[in-house]
C-alpha positions as CSV (number, residue, x, y, z in Angstrom):
1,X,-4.5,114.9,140.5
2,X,-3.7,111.9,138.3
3,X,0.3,111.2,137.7
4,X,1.5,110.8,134.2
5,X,2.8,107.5,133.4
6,X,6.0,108.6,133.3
7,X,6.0,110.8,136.7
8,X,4.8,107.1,138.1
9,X,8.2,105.7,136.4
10,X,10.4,108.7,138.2
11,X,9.0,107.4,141.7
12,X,9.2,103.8,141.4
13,X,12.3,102.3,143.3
14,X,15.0,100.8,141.0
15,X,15.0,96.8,141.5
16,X,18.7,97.5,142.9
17,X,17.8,100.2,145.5
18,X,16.8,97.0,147.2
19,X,20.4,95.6,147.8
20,X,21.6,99.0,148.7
21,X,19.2,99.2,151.5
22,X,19.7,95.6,152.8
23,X,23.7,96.5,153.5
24,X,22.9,100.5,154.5
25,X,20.1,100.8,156.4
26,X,21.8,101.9,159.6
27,X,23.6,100.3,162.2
28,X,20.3,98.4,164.0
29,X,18.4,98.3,160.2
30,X,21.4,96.4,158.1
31,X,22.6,93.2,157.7
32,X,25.0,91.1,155.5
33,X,23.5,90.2,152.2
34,X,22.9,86.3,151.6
35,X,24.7,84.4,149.5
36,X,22.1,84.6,146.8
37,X,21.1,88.3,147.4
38,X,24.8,88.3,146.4
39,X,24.9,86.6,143.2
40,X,21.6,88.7,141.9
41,X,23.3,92.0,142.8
42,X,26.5,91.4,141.3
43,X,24.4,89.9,138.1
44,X,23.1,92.8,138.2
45,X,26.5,95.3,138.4
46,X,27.4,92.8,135.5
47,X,24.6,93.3,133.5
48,X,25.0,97.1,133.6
49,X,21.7,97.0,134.8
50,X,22.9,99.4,138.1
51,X,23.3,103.4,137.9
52,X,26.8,104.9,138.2
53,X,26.3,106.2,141.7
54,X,24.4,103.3,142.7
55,X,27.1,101.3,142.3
56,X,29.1,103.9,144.1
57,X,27.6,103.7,146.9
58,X,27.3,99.4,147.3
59,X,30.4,99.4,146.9
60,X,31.3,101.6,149.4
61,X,28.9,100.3,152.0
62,X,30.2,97.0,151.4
63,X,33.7,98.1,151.9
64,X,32.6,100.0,155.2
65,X,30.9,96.9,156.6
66,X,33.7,94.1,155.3
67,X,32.3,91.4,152.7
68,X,31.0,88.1,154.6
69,X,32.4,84.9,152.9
70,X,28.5,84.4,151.5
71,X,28.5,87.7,149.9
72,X,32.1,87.0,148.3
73,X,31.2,83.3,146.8
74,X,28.1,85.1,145.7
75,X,30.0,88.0,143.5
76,X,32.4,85.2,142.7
77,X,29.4,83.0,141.6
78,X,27.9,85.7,139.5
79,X,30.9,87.0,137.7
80,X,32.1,83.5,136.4
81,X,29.0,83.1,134.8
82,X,28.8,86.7,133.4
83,X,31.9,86.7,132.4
84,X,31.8,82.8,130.8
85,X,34.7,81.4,132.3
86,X,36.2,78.5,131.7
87,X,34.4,75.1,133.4
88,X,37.2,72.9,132.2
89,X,39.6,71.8,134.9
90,X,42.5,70.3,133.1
91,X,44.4,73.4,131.9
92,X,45.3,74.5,134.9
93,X,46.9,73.0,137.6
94,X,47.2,75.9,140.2
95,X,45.7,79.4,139.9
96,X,47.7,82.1,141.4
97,X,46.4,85.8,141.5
98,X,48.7,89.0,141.4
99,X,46.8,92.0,141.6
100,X,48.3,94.1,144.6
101,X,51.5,95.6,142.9
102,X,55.2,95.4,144.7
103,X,56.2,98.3,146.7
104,X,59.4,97.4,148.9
105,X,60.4,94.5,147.4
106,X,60.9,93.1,143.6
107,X,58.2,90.7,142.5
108,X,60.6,87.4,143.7
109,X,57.4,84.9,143.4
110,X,57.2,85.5,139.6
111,X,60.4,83.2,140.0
112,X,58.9,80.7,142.3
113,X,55.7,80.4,139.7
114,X,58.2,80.1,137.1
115,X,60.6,77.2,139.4
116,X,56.8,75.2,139.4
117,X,55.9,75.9,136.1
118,X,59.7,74.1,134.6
119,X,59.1,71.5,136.8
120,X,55.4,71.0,134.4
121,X,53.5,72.3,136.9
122,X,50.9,74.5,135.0
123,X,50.4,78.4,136.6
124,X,48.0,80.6,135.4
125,X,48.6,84.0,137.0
126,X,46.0,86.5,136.6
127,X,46.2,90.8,137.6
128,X,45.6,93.6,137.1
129,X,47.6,96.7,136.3
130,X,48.0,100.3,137.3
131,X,45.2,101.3,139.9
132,X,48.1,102.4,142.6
133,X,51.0,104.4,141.4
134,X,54.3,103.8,142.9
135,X,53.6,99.9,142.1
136,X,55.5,97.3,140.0
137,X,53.0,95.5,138.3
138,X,53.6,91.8,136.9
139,X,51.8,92.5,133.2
140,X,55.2,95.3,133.5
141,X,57.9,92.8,135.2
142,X,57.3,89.5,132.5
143,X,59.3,91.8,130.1
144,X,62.3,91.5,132.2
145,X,62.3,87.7,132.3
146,X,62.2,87.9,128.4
147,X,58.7,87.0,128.9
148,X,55.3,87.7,127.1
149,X,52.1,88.5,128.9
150,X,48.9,87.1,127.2
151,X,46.2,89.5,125.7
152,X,43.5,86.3,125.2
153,X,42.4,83.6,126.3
154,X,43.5,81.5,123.4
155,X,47.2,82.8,123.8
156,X,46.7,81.8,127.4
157,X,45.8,78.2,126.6
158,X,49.2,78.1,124.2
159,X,51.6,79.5,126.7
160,X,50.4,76.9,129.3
161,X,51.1,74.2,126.9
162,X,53.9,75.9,125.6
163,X,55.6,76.7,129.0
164,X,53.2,76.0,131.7
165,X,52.8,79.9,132.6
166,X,50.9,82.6,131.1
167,X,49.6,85.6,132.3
168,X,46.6,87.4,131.7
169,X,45.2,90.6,132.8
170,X,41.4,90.6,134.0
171,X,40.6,93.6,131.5
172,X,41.0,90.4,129.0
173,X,38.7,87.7,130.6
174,X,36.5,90.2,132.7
175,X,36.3,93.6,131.0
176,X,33.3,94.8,133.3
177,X,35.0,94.0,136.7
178,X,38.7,95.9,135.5
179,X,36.3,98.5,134.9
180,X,35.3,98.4,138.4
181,X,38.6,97.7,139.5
182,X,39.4,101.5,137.9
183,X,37.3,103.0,139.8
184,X,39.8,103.3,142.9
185,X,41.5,106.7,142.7
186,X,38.4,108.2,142.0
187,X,36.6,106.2,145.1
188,X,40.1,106.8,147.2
189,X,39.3,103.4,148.7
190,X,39.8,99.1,147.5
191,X,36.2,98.1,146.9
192,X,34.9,94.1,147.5
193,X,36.2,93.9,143.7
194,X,39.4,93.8,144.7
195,X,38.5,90.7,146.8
196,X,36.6,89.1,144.3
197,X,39.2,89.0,141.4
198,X,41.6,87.2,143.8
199,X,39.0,84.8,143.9
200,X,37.9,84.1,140.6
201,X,40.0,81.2,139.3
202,X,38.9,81.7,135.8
203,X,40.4,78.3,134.5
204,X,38.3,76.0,137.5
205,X,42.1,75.4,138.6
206,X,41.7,72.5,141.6
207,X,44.1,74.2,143.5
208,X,44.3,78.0,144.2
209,X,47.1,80.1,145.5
210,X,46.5,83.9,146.9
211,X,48.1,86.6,148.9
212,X,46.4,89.2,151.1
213,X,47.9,92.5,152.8
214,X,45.3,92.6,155.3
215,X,45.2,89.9,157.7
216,X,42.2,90.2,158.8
217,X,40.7,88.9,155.0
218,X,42.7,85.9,155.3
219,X,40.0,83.4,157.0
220,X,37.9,85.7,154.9
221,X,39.3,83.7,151.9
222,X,39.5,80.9,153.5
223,X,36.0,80.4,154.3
224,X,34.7,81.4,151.0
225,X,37.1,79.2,149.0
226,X,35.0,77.0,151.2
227,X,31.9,77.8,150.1
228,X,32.6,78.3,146.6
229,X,33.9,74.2,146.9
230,X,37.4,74.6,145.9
231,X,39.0,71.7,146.3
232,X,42.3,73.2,147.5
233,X,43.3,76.7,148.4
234,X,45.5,78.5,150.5
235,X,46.0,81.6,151.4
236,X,48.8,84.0,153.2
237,X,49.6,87.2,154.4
238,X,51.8,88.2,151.5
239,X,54.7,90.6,150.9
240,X,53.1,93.5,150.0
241,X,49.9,92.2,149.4
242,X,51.0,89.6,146.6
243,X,51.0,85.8,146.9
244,X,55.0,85.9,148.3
245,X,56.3,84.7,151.6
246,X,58.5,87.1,153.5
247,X,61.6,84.7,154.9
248,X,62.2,87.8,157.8
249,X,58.6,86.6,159.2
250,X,56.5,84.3,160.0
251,X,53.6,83.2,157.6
252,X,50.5,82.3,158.6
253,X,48.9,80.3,155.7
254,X,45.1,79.4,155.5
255,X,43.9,76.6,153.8
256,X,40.9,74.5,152.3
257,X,40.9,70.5,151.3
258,X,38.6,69.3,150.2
259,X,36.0,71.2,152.6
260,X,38.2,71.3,155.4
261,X,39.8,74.6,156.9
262,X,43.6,74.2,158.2
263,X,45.9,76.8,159.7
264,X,49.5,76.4,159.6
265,X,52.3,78.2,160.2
266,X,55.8,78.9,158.0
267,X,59.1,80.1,160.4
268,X,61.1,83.2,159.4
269,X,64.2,82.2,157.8
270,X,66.4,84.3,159.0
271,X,66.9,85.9,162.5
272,X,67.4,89.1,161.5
273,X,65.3,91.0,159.2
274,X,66.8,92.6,155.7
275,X,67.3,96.1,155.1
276,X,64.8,96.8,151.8
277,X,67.0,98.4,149.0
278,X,66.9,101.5,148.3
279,X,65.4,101.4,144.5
280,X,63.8,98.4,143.0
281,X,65.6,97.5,139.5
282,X,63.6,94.7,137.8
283,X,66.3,94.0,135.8
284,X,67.9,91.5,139.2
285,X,65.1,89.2,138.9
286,X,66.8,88.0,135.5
287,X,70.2,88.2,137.1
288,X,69.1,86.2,139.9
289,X,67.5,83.6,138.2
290,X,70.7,83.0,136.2
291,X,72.8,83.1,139.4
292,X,75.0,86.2,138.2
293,X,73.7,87.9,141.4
294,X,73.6,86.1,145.2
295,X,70.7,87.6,147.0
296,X,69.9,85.4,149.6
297,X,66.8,87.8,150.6
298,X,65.3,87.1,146.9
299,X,66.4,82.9,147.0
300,X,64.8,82.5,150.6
301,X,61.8,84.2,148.9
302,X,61.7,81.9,145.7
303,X,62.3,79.0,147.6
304,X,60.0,79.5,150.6
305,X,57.1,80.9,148.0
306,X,57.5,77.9,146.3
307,X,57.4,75.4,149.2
308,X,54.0,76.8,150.1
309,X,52.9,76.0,146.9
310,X,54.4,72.8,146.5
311,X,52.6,71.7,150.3
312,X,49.1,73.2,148.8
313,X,49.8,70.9,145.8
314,X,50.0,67.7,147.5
315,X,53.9,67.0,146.4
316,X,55.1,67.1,149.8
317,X,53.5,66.0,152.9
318,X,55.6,68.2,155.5
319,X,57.2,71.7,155.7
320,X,60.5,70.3,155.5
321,X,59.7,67.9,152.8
322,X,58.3,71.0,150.7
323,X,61.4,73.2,151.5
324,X,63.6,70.5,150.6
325,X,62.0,69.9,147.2
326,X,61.9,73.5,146.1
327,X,65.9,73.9,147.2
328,X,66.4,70.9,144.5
329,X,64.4,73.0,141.8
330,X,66.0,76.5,142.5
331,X,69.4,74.5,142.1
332,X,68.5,72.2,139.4
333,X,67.1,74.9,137.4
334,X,68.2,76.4,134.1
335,X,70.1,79.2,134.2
336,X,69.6,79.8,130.4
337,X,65.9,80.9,131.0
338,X,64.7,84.3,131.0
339,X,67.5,85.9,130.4
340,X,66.1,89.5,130.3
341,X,64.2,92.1,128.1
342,X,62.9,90.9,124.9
343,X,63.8,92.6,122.1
């Protein structure tokens, strides 16, 4: 019996079932996807080329099995150019991605991006808000600096030559992958999205800053910030999953120049660790900034994010050098600033 055209179209595999396969084919049949198969399946996810619960299911494989650094510079790869990002590397002088949410602690590296950004070095900060409840969120926090968030990319471009910060949530430079991003409470799970955004550096910044909750992704980072020939990048174990150094601990922090990996560790701070308050109020990171509150919890924070940054940068050449320099901001700095919730 001869098969109408379109019974033959029902039985032909879709071009994606291919990917799918490759990654989920058992534990002898599967293997990592290559860089290139990659960057054709995300192009692909981008496209809206994929069914709903095809995509389901890759991106639940792939968070099963761990992303290899060649799949990640291959999403990373493929959703830059979907999404058109920016190729020019002058607006930007280091990229900073916020997209876990704070739980325990306020968000104190919003005032070590801000220390950097009134000493003209330009931060673009990039998130995403609202998949996790029980989160502070930066897009929410800016409001208590007396600060707005960006809904463009032209806004963005003003605010860093305005104040040399801006914020900007994905759903504004990469609709498709905050889409994805949404998916989490009905998946229950973080998918390799989550990994990817961090990763994205949608202004080309030369230098990239990022913080992971799972240690195990930090080399992860490292190694694809590698391959995706970022100039500089470093990335750390961060208070609750955001680009902050704990002073209670130790920080490991990852890096990449110029094609070389490095590994270096930060001390703790203090000997003892602090007791986390019992109710966030974002209202302190204002107060704190103009010194009407002493929390020396938050200031080690600040000033030990900052440091980091400040050694990723190239402005200090040792530890002590960049701890130094970012005590002389945080006390040098104007107390006038962000004095609280816009009107």
């Amino acid at each position: 019996m001869n098969l109408t055209h379109h019974e033959q179209t029902l039985h032909q595999e879709h071009p994606f079932a291919e990917y799918i396969r490759i990654i989920g084919k058992g534990k002898k049949g599967s293997r990592p996807l290559t860089q290139v198969e990659a960057y054709l399946s995300m192009k692909m996810i981008m496209a809206n080329e994929v069914q709903p619960i095809q995509l389901g299911a890759f991106l639940m494989l792939m968070r099963v099995k761990e992303e290899t650094p060649e799949e990640l510079a291959g999403f990373v790869l493929a959703a830059r150019e979907s999404c058109k990002l920016s190729t020019d590397k002058t607006l930007v002088d280091l990229d900073w991605s916020s997209y876990a949410g704070k739980r325990r602690h306020l968000p104190w590296f919003l005032l070590s991006a801000l220390l950097l950004a009134e000493n003209n070095i330009t931060v673009f900060m990039h998130g995403a808000s609202g998949h996790s409840s029980g989160r502070l969120y930066t897009q929410d926090m800016l409001k208590f600096l007396g600060l707005d968030y960006s809904i463009s990319i032209e806004q963005t471009k003003q605010q860093l030559q305005q104040q040399h910060f801006s914020y900007l949530s994905l759903e504004h430079f990469c609709p498709k992958l905050h889409e994805i991003i949404k998916l989490r409470p009905l998946l229950g799970l973080r998918s390799p999205i989550h990994t990817l955004v961090r990763l994205i550096n949608p202004f080309n910044a030369s230098h990239s800053i990022q913080g992971i909750f799972h240690p195990g992704y930090r080399s992860v980072h490292q190694q694809t910030a590698a391959l995706l020939q970022q100039p500089h990048a470093a990335v750390l174990k961060g208070e609750g999953g955001e680009t902050e150094r704990n002073p209670d601990m130790e920080c490991l922090v990852q890096s990449v120049h110029n094609g070389e990996l490095s590994d270096e560790n930060w001390p703790a701070l203090f000997a003892r660790r602090h007791v986390k308050d019992e109710q966030l109020d974002p209202r302190q990171l204002s107060l704190v900034w103009q010194g009407i509150i002493d929390d020396e919890f938050a200031q080690a924070s600040v000033i030990g994010t900052t440091a980091i940054a400040l050694k990723l940068l190239g402005k200090a050449n040792t530890q002590k050098e960049a701890h130094q320099m970012a005590t002389d901001y945080w006390l040098k700095r104007d107390k006038n600033k962000y004095t609280g919730v816009k009107a």
